[in-house]
C-alpha positions in Angstrom: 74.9 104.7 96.1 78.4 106.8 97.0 77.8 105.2 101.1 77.1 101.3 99.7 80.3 101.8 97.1 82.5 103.1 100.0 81.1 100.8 102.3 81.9 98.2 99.7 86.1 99.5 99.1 86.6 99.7 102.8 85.3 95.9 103.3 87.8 94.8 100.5 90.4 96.6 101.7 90.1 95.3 105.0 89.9 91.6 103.7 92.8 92.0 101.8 95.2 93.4 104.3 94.1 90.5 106.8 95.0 87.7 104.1 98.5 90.0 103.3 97.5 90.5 99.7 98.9 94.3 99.9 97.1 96.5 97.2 98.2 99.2 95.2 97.2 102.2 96.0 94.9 104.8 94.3 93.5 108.2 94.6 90.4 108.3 96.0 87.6 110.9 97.4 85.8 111.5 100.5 83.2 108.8 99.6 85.7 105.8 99.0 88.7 106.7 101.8 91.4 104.1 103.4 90.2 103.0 106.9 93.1 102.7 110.1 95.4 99.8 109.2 94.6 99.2 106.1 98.0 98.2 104.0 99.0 99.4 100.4 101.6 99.4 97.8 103.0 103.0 96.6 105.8 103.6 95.0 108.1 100.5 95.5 107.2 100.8 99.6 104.3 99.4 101.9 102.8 102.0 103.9 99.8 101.6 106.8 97.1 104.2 107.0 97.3 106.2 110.6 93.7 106.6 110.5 90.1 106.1 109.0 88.8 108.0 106.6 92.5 109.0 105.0 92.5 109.6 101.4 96.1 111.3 101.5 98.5 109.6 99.4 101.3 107.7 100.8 104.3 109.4 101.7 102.8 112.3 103.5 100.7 112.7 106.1 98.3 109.8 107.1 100.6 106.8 106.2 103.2 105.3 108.0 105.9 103.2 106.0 106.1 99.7 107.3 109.9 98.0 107.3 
């Protein structure tokens, strides 16, 4: 159930990004991570995961802040 829930985030968050409704973002764990791309909301500041899988939070490693 953990793969289909993940499976399930990381379409959303795809679909989001592509219509530019940026989400906030939120902790997650190994089996719901942020896939390559993928935009979110953190702190005042939009930020673009480097890579799939991350589940670091924004502002360190894994994100890129987008101006």
């Amino acid at each position: 159930m953990r793969a289909s829930k993940a499976k399930r985030l990381h379409r959303l968050l795809e679909a989001l990004t592509a219509a530019e409704q940026i989400p906030q973002w939120v902790r997650t764990d190994s089996a719901s991570t942020y896939p390559r791309g993928c935009k979110v909301v953190h702190r005042g500041k939009v930020w673009v995961s480097k890579y799939d899988g991350n589940v670091q939070e924004p502002g360190f490693s894994g994100w890129e802040e987008v101006k």
